[in-house]
C-alpha positions in Angstrom: 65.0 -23.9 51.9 61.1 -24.0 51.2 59.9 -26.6 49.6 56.2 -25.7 48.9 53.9 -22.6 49.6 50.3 -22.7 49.8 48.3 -19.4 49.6 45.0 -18.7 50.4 43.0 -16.2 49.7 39.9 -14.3 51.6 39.0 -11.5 50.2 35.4 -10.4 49.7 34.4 -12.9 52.5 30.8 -12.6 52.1 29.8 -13.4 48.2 28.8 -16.7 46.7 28.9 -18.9 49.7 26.0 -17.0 51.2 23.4 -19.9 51.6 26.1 -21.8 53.0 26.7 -19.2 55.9 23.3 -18.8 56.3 23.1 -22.3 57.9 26.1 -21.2 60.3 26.3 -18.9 63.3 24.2 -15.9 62.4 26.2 -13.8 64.6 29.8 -15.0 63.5 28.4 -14.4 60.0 28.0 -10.6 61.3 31.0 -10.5 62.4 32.8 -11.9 59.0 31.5 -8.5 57.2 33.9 -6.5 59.4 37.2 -8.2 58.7 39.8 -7.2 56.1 40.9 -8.9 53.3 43.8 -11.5 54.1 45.5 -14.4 53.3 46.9 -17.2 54.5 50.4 -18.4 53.8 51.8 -21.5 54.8 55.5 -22.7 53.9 56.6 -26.3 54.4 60.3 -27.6 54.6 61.9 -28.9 52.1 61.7 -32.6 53.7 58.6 -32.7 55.1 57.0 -36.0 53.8 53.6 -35.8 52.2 51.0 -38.0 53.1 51.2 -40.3 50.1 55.3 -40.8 50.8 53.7 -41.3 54.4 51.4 -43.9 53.2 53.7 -45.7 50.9 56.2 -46.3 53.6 53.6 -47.3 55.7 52.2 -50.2 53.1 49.1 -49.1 53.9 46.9 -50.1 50.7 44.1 -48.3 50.3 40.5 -49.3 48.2 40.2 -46.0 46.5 42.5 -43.0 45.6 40.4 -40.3 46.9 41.5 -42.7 50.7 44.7 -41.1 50.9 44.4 -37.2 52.0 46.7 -34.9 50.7 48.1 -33.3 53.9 48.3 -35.4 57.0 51.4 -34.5 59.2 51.4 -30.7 60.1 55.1 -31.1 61.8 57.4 -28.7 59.9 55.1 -26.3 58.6 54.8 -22.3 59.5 51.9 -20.8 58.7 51.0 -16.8 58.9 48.2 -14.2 58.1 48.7 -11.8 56.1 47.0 -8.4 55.5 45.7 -7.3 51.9 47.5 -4.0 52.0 50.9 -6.0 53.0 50.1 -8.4 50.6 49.8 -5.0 48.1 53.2 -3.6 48.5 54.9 -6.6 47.4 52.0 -7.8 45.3 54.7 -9.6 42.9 56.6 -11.5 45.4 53.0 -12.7 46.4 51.9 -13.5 43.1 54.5 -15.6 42.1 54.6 -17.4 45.7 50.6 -18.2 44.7 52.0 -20.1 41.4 54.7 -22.2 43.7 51.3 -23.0 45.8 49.2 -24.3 42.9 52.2 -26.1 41.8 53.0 -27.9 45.4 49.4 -29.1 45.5 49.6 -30.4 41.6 52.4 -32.4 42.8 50.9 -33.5 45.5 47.6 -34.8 44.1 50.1 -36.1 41.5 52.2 -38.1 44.7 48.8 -39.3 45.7 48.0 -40.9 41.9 51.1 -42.9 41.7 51.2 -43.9 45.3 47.7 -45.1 45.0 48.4 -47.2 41.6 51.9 -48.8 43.5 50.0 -50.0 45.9 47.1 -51.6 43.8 49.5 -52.6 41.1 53.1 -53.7 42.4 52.3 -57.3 43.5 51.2 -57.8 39.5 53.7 -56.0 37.6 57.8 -56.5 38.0 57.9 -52.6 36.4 56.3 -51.0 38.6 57.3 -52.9 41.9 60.5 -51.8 41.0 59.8 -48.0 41.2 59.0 -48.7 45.1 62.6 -49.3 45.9 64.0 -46.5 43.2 63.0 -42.7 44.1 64.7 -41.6 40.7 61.8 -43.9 38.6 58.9 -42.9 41.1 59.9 -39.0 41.0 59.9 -39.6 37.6 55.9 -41.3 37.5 54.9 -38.2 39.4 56.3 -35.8 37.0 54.6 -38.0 34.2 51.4 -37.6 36.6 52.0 -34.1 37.1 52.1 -32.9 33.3 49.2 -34.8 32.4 47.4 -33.1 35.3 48.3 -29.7 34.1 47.5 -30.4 30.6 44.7 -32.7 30.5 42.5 -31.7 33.6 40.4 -29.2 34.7 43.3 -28.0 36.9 44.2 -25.7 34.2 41.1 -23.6 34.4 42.0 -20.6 36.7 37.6 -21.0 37.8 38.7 -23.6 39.5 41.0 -22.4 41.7 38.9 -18.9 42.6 36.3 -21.5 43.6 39.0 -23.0 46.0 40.1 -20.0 47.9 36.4 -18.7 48.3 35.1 -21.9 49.3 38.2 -22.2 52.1 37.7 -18.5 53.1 34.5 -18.8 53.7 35.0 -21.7 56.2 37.9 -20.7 57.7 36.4 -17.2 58.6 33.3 -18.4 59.9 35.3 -21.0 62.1 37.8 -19.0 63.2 35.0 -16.1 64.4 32.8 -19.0 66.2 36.5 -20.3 68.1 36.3 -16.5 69.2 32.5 -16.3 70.7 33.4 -19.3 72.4 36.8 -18.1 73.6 36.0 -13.8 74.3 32.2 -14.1 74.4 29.5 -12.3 71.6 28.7 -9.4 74.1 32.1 -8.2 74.5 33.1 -8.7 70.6 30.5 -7.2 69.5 31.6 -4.1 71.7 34.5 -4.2 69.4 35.0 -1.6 66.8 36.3 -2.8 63.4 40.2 -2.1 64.1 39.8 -3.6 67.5 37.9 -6.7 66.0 41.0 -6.9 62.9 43.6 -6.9 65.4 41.7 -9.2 68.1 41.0 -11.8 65.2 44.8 -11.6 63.5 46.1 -12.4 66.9 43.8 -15.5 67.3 45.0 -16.8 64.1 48.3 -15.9 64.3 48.5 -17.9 68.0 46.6 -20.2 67.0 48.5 -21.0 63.6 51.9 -21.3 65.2 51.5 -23.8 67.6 47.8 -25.2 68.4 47.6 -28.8 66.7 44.1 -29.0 67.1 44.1 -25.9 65.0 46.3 -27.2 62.3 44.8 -30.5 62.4 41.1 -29.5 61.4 42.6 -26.3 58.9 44.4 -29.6 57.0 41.0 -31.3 57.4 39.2 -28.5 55.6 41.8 -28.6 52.6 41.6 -32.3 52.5 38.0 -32.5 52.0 38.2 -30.3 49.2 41.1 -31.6 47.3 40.0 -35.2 48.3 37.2 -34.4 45.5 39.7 -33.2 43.4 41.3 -36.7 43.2 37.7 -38.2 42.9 37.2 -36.0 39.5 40.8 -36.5 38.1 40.4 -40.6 38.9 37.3 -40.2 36.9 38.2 -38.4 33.9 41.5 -39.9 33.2 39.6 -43.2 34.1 42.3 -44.2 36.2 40.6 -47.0 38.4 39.7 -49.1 35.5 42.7 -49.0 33.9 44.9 -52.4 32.1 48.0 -53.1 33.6 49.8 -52.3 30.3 47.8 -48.5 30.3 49.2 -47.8 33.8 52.5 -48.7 32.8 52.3 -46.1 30.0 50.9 -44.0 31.8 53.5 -43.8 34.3 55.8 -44.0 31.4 57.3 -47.0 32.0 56.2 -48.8 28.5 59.5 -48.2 26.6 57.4 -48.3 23.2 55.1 -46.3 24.5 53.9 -43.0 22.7 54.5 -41.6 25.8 58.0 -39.6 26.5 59.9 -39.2 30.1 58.3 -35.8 31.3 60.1 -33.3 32.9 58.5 -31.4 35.6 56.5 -28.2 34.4 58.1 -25.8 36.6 57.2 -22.0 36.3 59.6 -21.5 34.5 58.6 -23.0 31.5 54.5 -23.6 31.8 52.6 -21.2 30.7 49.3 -21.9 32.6 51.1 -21.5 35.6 53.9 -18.9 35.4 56.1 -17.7 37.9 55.9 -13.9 38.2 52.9 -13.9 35.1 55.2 -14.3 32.3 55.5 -16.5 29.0 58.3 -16.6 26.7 58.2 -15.4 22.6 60.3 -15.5 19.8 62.4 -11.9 20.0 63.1 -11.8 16.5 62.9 -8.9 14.1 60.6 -11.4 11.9 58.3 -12.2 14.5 57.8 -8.9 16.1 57.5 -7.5 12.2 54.3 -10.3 11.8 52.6 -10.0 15.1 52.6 -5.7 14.8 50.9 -6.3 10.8 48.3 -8.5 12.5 47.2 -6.0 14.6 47.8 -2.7 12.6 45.8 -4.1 9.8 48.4 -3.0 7.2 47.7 -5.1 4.2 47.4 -3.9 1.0 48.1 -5.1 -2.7 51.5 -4.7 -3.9 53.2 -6.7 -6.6 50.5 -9.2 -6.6 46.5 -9.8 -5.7 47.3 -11.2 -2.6 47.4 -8.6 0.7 50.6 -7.6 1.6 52.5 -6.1 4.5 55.8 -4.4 4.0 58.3 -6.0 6.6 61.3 -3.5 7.1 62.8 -3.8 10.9 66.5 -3.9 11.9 68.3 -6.2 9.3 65.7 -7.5 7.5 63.7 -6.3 4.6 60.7 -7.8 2.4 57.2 -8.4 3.1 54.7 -10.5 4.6 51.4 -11.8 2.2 48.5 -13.4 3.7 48.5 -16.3 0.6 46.2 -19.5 1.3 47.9 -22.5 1.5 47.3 -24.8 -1.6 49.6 -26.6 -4.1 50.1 -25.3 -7.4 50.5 -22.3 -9.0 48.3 -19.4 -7.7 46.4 -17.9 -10.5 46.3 -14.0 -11.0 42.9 -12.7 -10.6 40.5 -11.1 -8.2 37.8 -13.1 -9.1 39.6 -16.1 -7.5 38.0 -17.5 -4.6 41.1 -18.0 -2.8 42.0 -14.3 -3.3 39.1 -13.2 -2.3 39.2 -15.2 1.0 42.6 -13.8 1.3 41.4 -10.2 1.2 38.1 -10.7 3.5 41.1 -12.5 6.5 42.7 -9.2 5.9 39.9 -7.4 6.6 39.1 -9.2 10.1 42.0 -8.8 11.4 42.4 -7.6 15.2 44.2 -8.0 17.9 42.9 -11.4 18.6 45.2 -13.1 15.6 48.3 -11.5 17.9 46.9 -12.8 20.8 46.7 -16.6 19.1 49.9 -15.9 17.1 51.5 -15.5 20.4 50.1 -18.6 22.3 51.2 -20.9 19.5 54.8 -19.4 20.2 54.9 -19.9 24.1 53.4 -23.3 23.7 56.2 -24.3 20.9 59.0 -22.5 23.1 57.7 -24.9 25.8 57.2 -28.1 24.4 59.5 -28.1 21.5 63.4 -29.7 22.5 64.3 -28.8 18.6 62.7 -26.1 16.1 61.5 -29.0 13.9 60.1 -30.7 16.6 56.2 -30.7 15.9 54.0 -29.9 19.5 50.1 -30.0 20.0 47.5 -27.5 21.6 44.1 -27.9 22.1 41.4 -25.3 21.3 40.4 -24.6 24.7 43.9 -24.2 26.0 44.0 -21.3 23.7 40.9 -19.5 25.5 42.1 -20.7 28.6 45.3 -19.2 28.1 43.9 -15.8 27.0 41.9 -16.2 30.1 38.7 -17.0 29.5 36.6 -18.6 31.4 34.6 -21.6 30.6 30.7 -22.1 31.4 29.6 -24.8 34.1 28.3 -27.9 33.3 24.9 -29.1 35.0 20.8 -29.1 35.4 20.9 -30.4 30.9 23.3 -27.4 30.2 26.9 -28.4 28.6 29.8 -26.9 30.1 33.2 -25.7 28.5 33.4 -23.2 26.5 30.8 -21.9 23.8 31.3 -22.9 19.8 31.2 -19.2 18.9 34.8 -18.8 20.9 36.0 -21.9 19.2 35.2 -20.9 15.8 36.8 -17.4 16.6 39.9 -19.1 17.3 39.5 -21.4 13.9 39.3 -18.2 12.2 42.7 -17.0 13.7 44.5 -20.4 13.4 43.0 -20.4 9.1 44.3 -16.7 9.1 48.0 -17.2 10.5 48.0 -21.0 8.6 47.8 -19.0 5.2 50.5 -16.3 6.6 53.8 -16.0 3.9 57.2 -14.3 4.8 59.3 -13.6 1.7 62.3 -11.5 3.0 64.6 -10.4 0.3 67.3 -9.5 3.1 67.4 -11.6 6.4 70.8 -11.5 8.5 71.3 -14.9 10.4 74.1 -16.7 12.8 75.5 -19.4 11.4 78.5 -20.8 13.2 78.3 -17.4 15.7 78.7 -15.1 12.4 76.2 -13.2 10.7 75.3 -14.0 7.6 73.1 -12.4 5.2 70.7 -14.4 3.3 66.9 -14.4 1.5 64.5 -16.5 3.4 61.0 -17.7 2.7 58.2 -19.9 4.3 55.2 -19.9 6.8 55.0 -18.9 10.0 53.7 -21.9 11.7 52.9 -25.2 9.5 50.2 -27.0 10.5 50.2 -30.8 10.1 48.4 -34.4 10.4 50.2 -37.3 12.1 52.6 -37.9 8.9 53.8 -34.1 9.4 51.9 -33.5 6.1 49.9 -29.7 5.2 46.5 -30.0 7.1 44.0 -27.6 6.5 42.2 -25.7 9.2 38.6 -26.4 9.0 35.8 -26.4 11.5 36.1 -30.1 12.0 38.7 -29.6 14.2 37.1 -28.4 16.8 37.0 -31.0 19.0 40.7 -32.4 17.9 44.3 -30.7 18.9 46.2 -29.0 16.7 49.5 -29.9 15.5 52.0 -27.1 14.5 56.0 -26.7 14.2 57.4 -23.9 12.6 58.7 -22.9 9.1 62.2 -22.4 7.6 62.0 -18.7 8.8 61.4 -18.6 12.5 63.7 -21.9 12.4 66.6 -19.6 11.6 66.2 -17.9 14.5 65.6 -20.7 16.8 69.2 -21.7 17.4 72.5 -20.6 17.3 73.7 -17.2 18.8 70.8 -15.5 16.7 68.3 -17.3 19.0 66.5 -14.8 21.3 63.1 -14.9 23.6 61.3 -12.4 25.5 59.2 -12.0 28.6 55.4 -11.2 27.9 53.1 -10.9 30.6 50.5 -12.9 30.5 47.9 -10.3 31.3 48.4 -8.7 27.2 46.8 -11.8 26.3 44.0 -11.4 29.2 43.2 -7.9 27.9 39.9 -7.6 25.7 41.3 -7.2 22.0 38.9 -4.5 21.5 38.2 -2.2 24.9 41.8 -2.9 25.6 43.7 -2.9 22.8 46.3 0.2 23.4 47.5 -1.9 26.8 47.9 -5.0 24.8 49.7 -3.3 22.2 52.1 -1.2 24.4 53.0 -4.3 26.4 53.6 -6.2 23.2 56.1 -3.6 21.9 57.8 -3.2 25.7 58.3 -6.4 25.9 60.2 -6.8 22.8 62.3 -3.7 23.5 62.8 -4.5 26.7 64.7 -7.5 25.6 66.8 -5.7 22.4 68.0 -2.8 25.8 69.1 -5.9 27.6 72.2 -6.6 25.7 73.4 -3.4 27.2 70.9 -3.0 30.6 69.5 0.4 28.7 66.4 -0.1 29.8 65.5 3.6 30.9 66.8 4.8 27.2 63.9 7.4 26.5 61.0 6.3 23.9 59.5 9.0 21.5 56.0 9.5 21.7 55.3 9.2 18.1 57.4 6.1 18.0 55.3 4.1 20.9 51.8 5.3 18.9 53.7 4.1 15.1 54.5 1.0 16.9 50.6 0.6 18.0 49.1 1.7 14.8 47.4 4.9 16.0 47.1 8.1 14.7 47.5 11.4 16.4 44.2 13.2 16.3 44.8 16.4 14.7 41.8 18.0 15.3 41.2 17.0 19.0 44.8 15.9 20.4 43.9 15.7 23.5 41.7 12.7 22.9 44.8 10.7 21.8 46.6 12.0 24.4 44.5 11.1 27.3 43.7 8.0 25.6 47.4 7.0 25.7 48.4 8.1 29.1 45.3 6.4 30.5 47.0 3.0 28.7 49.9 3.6 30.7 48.4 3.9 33.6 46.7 0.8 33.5 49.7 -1.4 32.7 51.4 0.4 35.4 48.2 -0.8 38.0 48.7 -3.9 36.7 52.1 -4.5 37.1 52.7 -4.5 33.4 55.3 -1.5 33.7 56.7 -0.5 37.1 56.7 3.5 36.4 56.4 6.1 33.7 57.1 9.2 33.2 57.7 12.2 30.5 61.4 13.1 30.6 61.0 16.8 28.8 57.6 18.1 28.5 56.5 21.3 29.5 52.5 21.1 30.2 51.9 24.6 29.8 52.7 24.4 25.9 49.7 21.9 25.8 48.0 25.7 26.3 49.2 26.9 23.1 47.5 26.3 19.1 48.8 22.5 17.6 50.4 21.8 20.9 49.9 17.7 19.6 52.3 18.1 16.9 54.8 19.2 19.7 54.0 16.6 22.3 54.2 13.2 19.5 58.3 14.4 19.8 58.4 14.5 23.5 59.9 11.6 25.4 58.8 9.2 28.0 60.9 7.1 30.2 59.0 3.4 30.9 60.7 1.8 33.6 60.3 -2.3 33.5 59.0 -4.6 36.5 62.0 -5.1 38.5 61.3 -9.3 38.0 62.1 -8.4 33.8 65.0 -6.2 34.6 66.8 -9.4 37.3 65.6 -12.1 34.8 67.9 -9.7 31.7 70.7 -9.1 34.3 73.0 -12.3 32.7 72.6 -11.1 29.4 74.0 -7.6 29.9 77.2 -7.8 27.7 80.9 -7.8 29.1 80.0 -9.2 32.4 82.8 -10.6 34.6 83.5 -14.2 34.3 84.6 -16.1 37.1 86.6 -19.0 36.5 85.6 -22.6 38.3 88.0 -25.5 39.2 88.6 -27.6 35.7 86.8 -30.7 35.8 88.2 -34.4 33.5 85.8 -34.1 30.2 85.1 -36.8 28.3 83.6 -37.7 24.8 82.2 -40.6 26.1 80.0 -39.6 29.6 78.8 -42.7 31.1 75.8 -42.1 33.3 77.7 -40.8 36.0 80.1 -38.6 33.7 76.6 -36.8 32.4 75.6 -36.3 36.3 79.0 -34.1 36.5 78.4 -32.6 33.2 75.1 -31.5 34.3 76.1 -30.5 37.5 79.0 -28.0 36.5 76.6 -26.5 34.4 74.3 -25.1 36.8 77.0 -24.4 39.0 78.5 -22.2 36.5 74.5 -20.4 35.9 74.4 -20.0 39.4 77.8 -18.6 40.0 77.5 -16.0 37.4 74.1 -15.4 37.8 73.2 -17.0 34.5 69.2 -17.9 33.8 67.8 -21.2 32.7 66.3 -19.7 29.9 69.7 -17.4 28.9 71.6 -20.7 29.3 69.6 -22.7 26.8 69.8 -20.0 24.2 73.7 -20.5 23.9 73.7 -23.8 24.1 70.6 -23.6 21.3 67.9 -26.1 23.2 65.2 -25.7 25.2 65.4 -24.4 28.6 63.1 -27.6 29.9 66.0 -29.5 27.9 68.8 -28.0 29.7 67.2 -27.8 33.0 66.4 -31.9 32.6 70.3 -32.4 31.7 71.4 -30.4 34.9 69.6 -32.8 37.1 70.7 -35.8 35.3 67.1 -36.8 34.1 67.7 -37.0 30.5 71.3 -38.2 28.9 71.9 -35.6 25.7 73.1 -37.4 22.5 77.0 -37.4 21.5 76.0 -34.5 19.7 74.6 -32.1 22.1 77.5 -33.4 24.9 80.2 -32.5 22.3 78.0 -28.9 22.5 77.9 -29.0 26.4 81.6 -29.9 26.6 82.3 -27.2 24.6 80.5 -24.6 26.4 82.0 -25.7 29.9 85.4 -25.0 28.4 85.0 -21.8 28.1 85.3 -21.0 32.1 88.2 -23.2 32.0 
C-alpha cells in the first residue's frame, strides 16, 4: 500500500534560476546543460509517521509553526529517477501520481497546523486537549485544515507549484553534479559524452537514493526549507498565530454552533483543483448539454417573443432556451426596452467562455453540494484559476492576483447565464425509477444573498463569492435513477476560447457521448463527420473544403497529444475521392472512430448494463443504526463497490447523494439521517 507520492520535476534545468546557479560551481552548472529531463519519485508507506505525528508524540512544543519541518524521518521511503521519455509512455499514470503528491504535502502542511495549535492550545481548552488522545477528532481537524488550505490559499494556484519543482530541480541538479566532481573528478567527466554523462549521473542518484542517509537527509532538508516557507505564508494569511481560543476551535471545527461544517477530505476524486487523472464531473443531462452547445454556437434568435431564443430539441426533451433578465413582474413587449435590449447585446457576446463558466459552476456544485437544493459558494478567482489562468505577482508597488479586466469578463458570463430561462414543453424524468413525462421551467443556476433570495450580478461583486444552487430544472436531474455525470477534462477549460475553440468543443461533445455509450460500453460506435462539426457549430466550407477539413483533423490531433482522446481514426474513407470535384460533400458522411482515454473507459466499466452481480454474506439491518450499526452499514457498502467493481461516483448516483457524501458514510465520518439509512438499507438488500 502507498500512502503518499511525491514527484518532482526537472525539466528544462537551466531557466529562471540562472542567477542563482551563477553563484554555484561554474563547471557543475556546465554540466547541468547536458542532462535529460527527469523526475524524481518517491513513495512512502502507508505508516510511515510524519514529522508533526513525530513531534506530537514527542511533546515537543514548539514557539512557531514554521519549527516543525515537514519531513524528518526518511525510514520507509523508496525513492527513484525517472527518465522524461519513460515518464512519456505512461504520461497518465504519472500525471495522476503528481496529483496524490500535491495532495500528501497538503496534508502534511495541514498535520503540521493542527499539531502546532495542540501543542500551543491544549493546556487552555478541554476541546481540544481531547483531540490528543482521539485520532478520529484530530484526523478530522486536519481534514478541516486541509480544505481550507485548498480553498482559501495560494496552494490552489498551479504558479505555485511550477515554482516548486524548478526551484528543487535546480538545487538538486547542481548538488548532485558537484557530489560527482568530488566523487569521479572534473577532468574525467568532462571526457564524458552526453549518454555516458546521463547514464553515469542516473546511477549516482539511483545509488545514492536507495540507501545513502546522508543523501536522503539533506534532499528532505532541501524540501523542508521550501515548504517551511510555505507554513510561514499560510500562518500569515489565515492569521493563525494570533488567533482567540474560540476561532481556533472553529476553526478546527470543534465549535458545535459554529458556521463551520465537519469537512471531508478533498480527495481527487471529488476536487476539482486537484483532480486525479485531469478530470471534473458535469451534469450528463440532455438539458444541460442542450444549454452549454447554444452558448457556444451562438444560436439565439427571436421566436415567439422579443427575447433571444434557442430551440432545445435533444433525446426526450423538447422546447427552448431564452436568455430573459431576471426581474419581477411582467416583461413588457417591446424592443425599445432596456432589458431587451441588454438581452439581445448578451446574445451577441456570446463565446465559448460562458461554456467554460457554465461548466465550472457545475463541477463546483457537483462537489460541494450533499443535496440539489443545497446552495455552494465560489470565488471569482477560483473561476480563472480553474480555467487555468495564471495570476500576476505581487511586489516592488505592483498588486498581484489577477487583473480586473479577467474579473469583469467573468461578471459578464455569470450576468449572462444568471438571466438564462429553460421552458421545455416535453421533459421525461424518473420519479420512483419510472419515467415520467412532464413540462418543466426555471433557471439554470439561481444566484442568491445569505437569505437564499434573487441577487443580481453586478460589478460590486468582485471582490465577494458568489452564491449559487440550481433551479427546478437541473434539480430534476439531480437525483433519482435520472441522475447522470460525466468526465470532462480539465484541459477543455484550459484551452483559449478563441484560438482553441474546435478542441474545446470536440471534448465537450466526447465527453458527453462518451457517457450516453457507457450504458452499453459502445464507445468505438462510429461518429458521422457532419454530426461532430453540427455538434460544434461549424460549417463545411463549400468553396474551399479542404480548409474545414484540415482545420478539423488538426483539432483531433491536438486532443489526441494531449491526452484528450487516446486515438482516431476514419473508418471508411477513400483519400483518393478527396481528388475528385465536391469531394467535401462526400467526406461530411464519412465516419470516424474516436477511441476514449483508457482512465474514462475503466472509470464507465460499472455502469455497463447487465453486469454479473455477486452476492455477499447477509448482514442484521436495522432501522435504528447506532454508531457502530452505521460503521457496518458503511462498510458493506464499499465492500460491495469494490467487489463489483463499482465507482464512488456511480455509487452515489443510485443512492441519489453526493459521491463526497457516500464516500464520508463508508468510513463512518458522517451518520446519514433515518431517511437516507432507510435509502442505504435498501440498496444493500439488493445483493442479498
Amino acid at each position: 500500500m502507498l500512502g503518499g507520492i511525491m514527484m518532482l520535476d526537472s525539466s528544462n534545468i537551466v531557466g529562471q534560476n540562472q542567477k542563482e546557479l551563477n553563484s554555484k560551481n561554474s563547471f557543475s552548472k556546465q554540466l547541468s546543460g547536458k542532462i535529460e529531463n527527469f523526475l524524481i519519485l518517491c513513495i512512502e508507506e502507508q505508516d510511515h509517521k510524519s514529522a508533526a505525528e513525530s513531534k506530537l508524540e514527542a511533546g515537543q512544543a514548539k514557539s512557531s509553526m514554521s519549527a516543525l519541518p515537514i519531513f524528518t524521518e526518511i525510514s520507509g521511503t523508496n525513492s527513484f529517477i525517472i527518465w522524461e521519455r519513460v515518464y512519456q509512455q505512461s504520461a497518465q499514470v504519472f500525471n495522476s501520481l503528481r496529483v496524490a503528491s500535491r495532495n500528501r504535502l497538503i496534508r502534511q502542511i495541514a498535520d503540521n497546523i493542527v499539531t502546532y495549535l495542540l501543542m500551543k492550545y491544549k493546556k487552555l481548552s478541554p476541546a481540544l486537549s481531547t483531540i490528543l488522545n482521539d485520532e478520529r477528532k484530530r484526523m478530522l481537524a486536519v481534514q478541516t485544515i486541509e480544505a481550507m488550505l485548498k480553498k482559501d490559499t495560494f496552494l490552489v494556484n498551479a504558479d505555485v507549484w511550477e515554482n516548486f519543482c524548478n526551484w528543487f530541480r535546480a538545487h538538486l541538479t547542481e548538488w548532485v553534479l558537484e557530489e560527482m566532481t568530488q566523487s569521479v573528478g572534473s577532468e574525467q567527466l568532462e571526457s564524458l559524452n552526453k549518454k555516458e554523462l546521463n547514464e553515469l549521473f542516473y546511477q549516482y542518484i539511483s545509488k545514492n537514493l536507495s540507501g545513502d542517509i546522508d543523501f536522503l537527509t539533506r534532499f528532505a532538508a532541501i524540501v523542508n526549507s521550501y515548504t517551511v516557507d510555505w507554513v510561514k505564508r499560510i500562518s500569515q494569511s489565515l492569521n493563525l498565530e494570533n488567533c482567540a481560543l474560540h476561532e481556533i476551535e472553529t476553526i478546527l471545527n470543534l465549535n458545535k454552533g459554529a458556521s463551520f461544517q465537519e469537512f471531508t477530505p478533498l480527495s481527487p476524486t471529488n476536487d476539482f483543483t486537484l483532480t486525479v487523472q485531469d478530470y471534473v464531473f458535469v451534469m450528463n443531462s440532455a438539458p444541460y448539454q442542450s444549454v452549454r452547445e447554444s452558448l457556444y454556437k451562438k444560436n439565439f434568435a427571436a421566436a415567439h417573443s422579443f427575447w433571444p431564443a434557442a430551440s432545445i430539441s435533444k433525446g426526450s426533451i423538447e422546447g427552448m432556451l431564452q436568455i430573459k433578465p431576471l426581474q419581477k413582474g411582467s416583461y413588457p413587449l417591446a424592443k425599445e426596452n432596456a432589458s431587451v435590449q441588454e438581452a439581445w447585446e448578451q446574445a451577441e457576446a456570446l463565446s465559448d467562455l460562458d461554456a467554460d463558466i457554465f461548466d465550472i459552476l457545475c463541477t463546483n456544485f457537483l462537489t460541494k453540494a450533499k443535496h440539489f437544493e443545497d446552495v455552494v459558494d465560489i470565488q471569482l478567482d477560483d473561476l480563472l484559476a480553474i480555467r487555468g489562468l495564471k495570476s500576476k505577482l505581487g511586489g516592488e508597488g505592483r498588486r498581484g492576483g489577477y487583473e480586473l479586466k479577467q474579473r469583469r469578463q467573468v461578471l459578464k458570463s455569470l450576468s449572462l447565464i444568471q438571466n438564462l430561462w429553460i421552458d421545455l414543453d416535453k421533459a421525461v424524468v424518473y420519479e420512483k425509477g419510472k419515467p415520467v413525462e412532464t413540462k418543466l421551467q426555471g433557471r439554470t443556476f439561481l444566484f442568491v444573498d445569505q437569505q437564499r433570495k434573487d441577487c443580481r450580478i453586478t460589478e460590486e461583486m468582485n471582490e465577494k463569492k458568489i452564491s449559487y444552487t440550481v433551479d427546478g430544472v437541473f434539480a430534476k436531474y439531480l437525483f433519482g435513477s435520472g441522475r447522470q455525470v460525466a468526465l470532462l477534462p480539465v484541459k477543455t477549460l484550459h484551452y483559449d476560447p478563441y484560438r482553441k475553440a474546435w478542441e474545446k468543443r470536440l471534448a465537450r461533445y466526447l465527453s458527453w457521448r462518451w457517457r450516453i455509450q457507457a450504458r452499453k460500453s459502445d464507445f468505438l460506435q462510429p461518429n458521422k463527420v457532419s454530426t461532430l462539426l453540427e455538434a460544434i457549430g461549424i460549417k463545411l466550407n463549400d468553396r474551399i473544403p479542404s480548409r474545414t477539413r484540415d482545420r478539423f483533423e488538426k483539432a483531433l490531433d491536438i486532443l489526441q497529444k494531449d491526452g484528450l482522446i487516446k486515438t482516431w481514426h476514419y473508418e471508411k474513407w477513400d483519400e483518393s475521392i478527396a481528388d475528385q470535384k465536391g469531394w467535401g460533400r462526400i467526406w461530411i458522411h464519412s465516419t470516424i472512430i474516436i477511441d476514449p482515454p483508457e482512465y474514462v473507459k475503466e472509470q464507465y466499466r460499472p455502469i455497463k448494463r447487465n453486469r454479473p452481480i455477486q452476492t455477499l454474506p447477509k448482514v442484521q439491518l436495522d432501522n435504528r443504526l447506532s454508531e457502530e450499526s452505521n460503521k457496518m452499514i458503511g462498510s458493506q457498502i464499499r465492500e460491495i463497490r469494490e467487489r463489483l467493481s463499482l465507482s464512488l461516483q456511480y455509487a452515489a448516483e443510485e443512492l441519489e447523494m453526493s459521491s463526497s457524501y457516500l464516500s464520508s458514510i463508508e468510513r463512518g465520518i458522517k451518520t446519514p439521517s433515518k431517511k437516507i439509512q432507510a435509502r442505504l438499507i435498501k440498496w444493500l438488500e439488493r445483493f442479498h
